[in-house]
C-alpha positions in Angstrom: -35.3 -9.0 -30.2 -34.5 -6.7 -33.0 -32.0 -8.4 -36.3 -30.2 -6.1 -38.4 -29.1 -7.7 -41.6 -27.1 -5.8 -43.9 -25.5 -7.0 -47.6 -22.8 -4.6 -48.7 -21.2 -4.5 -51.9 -17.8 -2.6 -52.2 -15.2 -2.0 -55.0 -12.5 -4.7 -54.9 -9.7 -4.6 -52.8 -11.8 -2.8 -50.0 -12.4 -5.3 -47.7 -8.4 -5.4 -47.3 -8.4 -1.5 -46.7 -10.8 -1.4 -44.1 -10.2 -4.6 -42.0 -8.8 -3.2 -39.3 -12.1 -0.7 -39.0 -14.2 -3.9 -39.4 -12.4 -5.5 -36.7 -12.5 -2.6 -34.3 -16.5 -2.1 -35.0 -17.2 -6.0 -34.1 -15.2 -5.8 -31.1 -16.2 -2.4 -30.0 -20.1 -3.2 -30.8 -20.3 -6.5 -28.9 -19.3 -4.6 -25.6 -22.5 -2.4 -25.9 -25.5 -2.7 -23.5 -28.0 -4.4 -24.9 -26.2 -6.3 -28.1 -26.7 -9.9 -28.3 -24.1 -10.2 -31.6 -22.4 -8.0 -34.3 -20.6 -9.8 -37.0 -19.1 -8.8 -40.2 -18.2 -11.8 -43.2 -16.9 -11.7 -46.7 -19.0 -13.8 -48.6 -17.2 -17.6 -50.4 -17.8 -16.9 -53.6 -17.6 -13.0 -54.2 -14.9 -11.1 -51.6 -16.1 -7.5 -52.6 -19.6 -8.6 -50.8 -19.9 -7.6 -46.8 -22.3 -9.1 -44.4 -23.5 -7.4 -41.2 -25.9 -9.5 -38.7 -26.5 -8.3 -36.0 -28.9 -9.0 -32.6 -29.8 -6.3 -30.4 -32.5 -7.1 -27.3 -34.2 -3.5 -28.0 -34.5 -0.2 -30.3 -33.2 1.7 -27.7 -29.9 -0.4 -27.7 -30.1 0.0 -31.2 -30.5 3.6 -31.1 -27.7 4.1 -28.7 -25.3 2.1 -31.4 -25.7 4.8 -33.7 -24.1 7.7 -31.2 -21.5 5.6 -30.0 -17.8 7.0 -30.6 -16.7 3.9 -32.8 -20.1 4.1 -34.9 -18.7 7.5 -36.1 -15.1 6.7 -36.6 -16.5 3.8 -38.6 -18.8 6.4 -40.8 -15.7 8.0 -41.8 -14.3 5.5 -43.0 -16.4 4.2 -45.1 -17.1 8.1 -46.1 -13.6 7.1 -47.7 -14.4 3.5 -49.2 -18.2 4.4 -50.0 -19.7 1.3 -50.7 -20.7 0.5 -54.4 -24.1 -0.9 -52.9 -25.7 -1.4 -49.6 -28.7 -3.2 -48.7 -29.9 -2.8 -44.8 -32.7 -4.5 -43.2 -34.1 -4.5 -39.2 -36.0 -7.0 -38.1 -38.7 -7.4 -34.9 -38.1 -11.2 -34.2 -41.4 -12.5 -31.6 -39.6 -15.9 -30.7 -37.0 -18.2 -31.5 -37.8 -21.4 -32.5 -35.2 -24.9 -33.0 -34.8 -26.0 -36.4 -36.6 -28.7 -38.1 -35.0 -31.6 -38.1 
């Protein structure tokens, strides 16, 4: 299981300029082979902040999202609301395990 977690920061009033392109990618992304989830959220306390998580079952699924039709149209886009800051990370996850309780 591979996680993709991503903290974006863009210039206010963004988020509201690209929601529709957000919306598309989630629902577009979450038909793929091979992806477990693809969320986008506006953090509480700070609305020009973007979250990505994702869950993907391999790199090859992963890989495959990044040729996809509605990965590009989403890269242009945000060619024209470039971030202000982005911060991606990809995980290898071994096993889940419950919470502690």
């Amino acid at each position: 299981m591979l996680v993709v977690m991503a903290e974006v920061v863009v210039k206010p009033g963004t988020v509201e300029q690209v929601r529709d392109a957000l919306k598309t990618m989630e629902i577009e992304s979450r038909k793929e082979p091979g992806c477990v989830t693809y969320a986008f959220s506006v953090d509480v306390s700070d609305a020009s902040k973007l979250r990505i998580s994702e869950r993907w079952e391999s790199m090859d699924a992963l890989k495959a999202h990044f040729k996809t039709p509605h990965m590009a149209v989403f890269g242009g886009v945000l060619g024209k609301h470039p971030p202000v800051s982005m911060d991606v990370k990809l995980y290898e996850v071994a096993r889940e395990l419950p919470l502690p309780r």
